[in-house]
C-alpha positions as CSV (number, residue, x, y, z in Angstrom):
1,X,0.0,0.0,0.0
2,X,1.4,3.5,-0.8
3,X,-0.5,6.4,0.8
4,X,-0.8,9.7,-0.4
5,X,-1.4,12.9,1.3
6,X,-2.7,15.8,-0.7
7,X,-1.1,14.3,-4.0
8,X,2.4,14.3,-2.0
9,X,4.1,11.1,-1.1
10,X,3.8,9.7,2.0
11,X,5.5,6.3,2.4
12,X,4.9,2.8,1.8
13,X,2.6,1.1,4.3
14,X,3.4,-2.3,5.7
15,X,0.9,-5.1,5.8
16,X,-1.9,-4.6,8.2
17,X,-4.9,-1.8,8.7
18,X,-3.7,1.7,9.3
19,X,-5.7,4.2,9.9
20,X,-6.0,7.4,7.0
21,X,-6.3,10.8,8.3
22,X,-8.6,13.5,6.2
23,X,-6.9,13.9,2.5
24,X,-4.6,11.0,2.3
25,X,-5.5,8.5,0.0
26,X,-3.8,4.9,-0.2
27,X,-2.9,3.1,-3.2
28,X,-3.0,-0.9,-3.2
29,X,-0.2,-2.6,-4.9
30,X,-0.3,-6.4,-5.8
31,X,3.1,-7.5,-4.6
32,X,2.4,-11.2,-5.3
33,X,4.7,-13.0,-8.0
34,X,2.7,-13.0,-11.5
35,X,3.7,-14.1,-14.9
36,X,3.5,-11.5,-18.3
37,X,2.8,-13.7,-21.4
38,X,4.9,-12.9,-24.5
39,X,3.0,-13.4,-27.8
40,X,4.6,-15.7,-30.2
41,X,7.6,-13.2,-31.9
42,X,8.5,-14.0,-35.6
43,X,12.4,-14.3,-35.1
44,X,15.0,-15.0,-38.3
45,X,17.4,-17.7,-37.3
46,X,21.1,-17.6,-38.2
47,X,20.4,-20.1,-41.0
48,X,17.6,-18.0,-42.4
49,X,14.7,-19.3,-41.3
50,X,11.6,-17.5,-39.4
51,X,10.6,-18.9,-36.1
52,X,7.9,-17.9,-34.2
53,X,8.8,-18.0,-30.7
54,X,7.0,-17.7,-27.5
55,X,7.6,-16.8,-23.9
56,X,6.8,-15.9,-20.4
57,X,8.2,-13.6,-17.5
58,X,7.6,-14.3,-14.1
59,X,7.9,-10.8,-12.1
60,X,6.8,-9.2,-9.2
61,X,6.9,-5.4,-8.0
62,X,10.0,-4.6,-6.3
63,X,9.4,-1.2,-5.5
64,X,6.0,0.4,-5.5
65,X,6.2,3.9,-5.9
66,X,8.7,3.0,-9.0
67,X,5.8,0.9,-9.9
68,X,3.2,3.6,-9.8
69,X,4.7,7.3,-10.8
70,X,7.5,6.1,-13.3
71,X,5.2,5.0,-16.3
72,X,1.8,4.4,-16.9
73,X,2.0,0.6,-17.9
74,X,5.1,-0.6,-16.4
75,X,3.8,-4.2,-17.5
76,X,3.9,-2.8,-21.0
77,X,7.8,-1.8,-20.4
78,X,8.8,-5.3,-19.0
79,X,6.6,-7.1,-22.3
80,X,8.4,-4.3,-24.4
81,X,12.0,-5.4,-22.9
82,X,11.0,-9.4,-23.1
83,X,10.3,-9.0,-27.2
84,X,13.6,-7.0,-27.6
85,X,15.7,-9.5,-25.8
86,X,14.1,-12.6,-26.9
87,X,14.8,-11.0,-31.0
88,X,18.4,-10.2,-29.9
89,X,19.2,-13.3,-27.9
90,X,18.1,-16.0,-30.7
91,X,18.3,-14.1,-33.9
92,X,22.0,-15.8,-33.5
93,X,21.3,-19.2,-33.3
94,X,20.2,-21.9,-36.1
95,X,16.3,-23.5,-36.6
96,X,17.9,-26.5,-35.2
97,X,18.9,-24.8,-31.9
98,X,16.0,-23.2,-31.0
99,X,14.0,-26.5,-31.2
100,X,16.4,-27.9,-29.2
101,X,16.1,-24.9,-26.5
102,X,16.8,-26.5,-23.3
103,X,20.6,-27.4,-24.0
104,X,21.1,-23.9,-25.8
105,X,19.2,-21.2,-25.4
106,X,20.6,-18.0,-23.6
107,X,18.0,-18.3,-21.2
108,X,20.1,-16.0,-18.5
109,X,21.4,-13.4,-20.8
110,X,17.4,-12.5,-21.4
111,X,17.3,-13.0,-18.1
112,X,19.4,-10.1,-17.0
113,X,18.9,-8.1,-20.4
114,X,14.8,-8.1,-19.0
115,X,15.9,-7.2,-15.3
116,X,18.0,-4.3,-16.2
117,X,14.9,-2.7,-18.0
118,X,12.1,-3.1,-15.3
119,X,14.2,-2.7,-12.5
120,X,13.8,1.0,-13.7
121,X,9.8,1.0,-13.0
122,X,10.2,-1.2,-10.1
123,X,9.5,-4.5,-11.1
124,X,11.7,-7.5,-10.4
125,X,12.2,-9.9,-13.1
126,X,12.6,-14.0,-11.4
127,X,12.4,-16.2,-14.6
128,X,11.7,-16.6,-18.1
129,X,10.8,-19.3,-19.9
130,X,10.3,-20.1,-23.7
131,X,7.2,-21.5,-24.4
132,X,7.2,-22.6,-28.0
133,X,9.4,-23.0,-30.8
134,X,7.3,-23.1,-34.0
135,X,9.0,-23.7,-37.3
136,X,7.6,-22.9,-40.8
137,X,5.0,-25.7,-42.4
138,X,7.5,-26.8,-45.2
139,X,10.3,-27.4,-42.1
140,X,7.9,-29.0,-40.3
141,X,7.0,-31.2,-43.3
142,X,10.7,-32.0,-44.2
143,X,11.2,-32.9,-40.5
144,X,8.3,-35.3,-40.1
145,X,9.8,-36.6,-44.0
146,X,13.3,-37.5,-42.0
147,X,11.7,-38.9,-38.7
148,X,9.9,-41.1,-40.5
149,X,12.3,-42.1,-43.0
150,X,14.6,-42.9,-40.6
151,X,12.2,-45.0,-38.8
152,X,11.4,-46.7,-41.7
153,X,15.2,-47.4,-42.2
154,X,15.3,-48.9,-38.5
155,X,12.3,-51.3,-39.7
156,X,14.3,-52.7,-42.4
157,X,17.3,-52.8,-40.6
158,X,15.7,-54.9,-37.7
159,X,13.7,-56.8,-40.4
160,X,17.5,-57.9,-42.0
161,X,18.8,-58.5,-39.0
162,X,16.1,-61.4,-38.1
163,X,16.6,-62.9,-41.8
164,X,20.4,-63.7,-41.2
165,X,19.7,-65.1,-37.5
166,X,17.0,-67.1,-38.7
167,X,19.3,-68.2,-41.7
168,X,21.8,-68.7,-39.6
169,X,20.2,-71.1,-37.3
170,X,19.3,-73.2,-40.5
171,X,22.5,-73.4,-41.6
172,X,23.6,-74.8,-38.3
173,X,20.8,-77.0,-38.0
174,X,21.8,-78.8,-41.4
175,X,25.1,-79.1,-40.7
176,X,24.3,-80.7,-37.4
177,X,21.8,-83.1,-39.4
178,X,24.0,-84.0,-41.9
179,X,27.0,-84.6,-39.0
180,X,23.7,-87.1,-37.2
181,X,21.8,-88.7,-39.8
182,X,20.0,-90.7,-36.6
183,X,18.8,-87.5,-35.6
184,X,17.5,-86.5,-39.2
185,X,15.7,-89.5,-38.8
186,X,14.1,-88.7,-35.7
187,X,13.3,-85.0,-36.4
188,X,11.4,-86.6,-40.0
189,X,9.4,-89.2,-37.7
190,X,8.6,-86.0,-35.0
191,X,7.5,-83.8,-38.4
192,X,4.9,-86.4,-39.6
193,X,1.5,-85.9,-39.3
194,X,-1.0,-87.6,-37.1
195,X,-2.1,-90.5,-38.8
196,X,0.3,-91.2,-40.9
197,X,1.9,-95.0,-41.7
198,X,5.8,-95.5,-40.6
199,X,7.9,-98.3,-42.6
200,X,11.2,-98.6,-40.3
201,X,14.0,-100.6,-41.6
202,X,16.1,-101.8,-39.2
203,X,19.8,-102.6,-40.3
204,X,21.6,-101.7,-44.0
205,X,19.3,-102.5,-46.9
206,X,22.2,-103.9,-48.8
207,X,23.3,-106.3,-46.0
208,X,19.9,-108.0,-46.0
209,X,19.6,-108.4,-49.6
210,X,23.1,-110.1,-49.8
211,X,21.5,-112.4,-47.0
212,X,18.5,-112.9,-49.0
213,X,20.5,-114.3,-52.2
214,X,22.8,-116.1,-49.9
215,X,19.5,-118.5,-47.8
């Protein structure tokens, strides 16, 4: 609260009821913490390439009378100073950096570039924070293009990858047939269907047919 006496300054109340004597006139002041949204800017990146960016400030009032005799809208002055140092601090940086903002965004040189400029109509500047990167449609579109080439790529890859093993296990599982002709013989037996009629010829069919001849 900042009381007035006959259009003079008085002082800045504390928190509490006070009582107002006959032509003073107290001004509340919201002191709570309270965040000024940036509209999405149109900024050109390094590489040439308009972004729309948006952000938020987090402030409070650091001083009140600052706050209320130095300007008219000192929320206006802080948005002012937020657009101004959001174009200067990313007009330097590529399309691919400010999508990736957390890792590289100059988030404390707005920071302080901000704070400098409302300290003057007494407002405090705690945080920014950028909201959203937007790219142009056609960037967008050649994005999503890679993503899902590259997944696509990934499928076929894996898909390859399964072939050979699969492959791979055959081979082995001739070799060790062809090293076991026993077990050939069994895995032919387990392969048959229900139903079907066995024939199994004990003993080498040669050897029995020269025993044959020889009776």
């Amino acid at each position: 609260m900042v009381r007035y006496h006959q259009g003079a300054l008085v002082g800045v109340l504390p928190a509490g009821r006070h009582r107002r004597r006959w032509g003073a006139s107290d001004v509340p002041v919201d002191l709570r913490r309270s965040w000024i949204r940036v509209a999405p800017q149109e900024i050109p990146s390094s590489d040439g390439i308009h972004v729309k960016v948006s952000a938020a400030v987090l402030h409070s009032v650091g001083d009140p009378v600052a706050y209320l005799e130095l300007t008219d809208d000192p929320r206006a002055t802080v948005y002012l100073a937020a657009q101004v140092a959001l174009r200067e601090a990313l007009a330097g940086l590529t399309a691919d950096e400010l999508v990736q903002r957390q890792s590289v965004l100059p988030v404390r040189a707005m920071v302080e570039a901000v704070r400098s400029v409302a300290a003057t109509v007494g407002v405090e500047v705690h945080e920014i924070v950028v909201k959203d990167v937007v790219l142009p449609p056609e960037i967008r579109s050649a994005a999503l293009d890679l993503a899902t080439a590259q997944k696509r790529a990934q499928v076929q890859l894996e898909a390859a990858r399964a072939e050979t093993a699969a492959l791979r296990a055959q081979a082995n599982a001739a070799k060790l047939l062809d090293d076991h002709p026993a077990l050939a013989q069994l895995r032919l037996i387990q392969s048959a269907p229900c139903g079907t009629k066995l024939v199994i010829q004990v003993g080498d069919t040669a050897s029995l047919t020269e025993a044959a001849s020889t009776d």
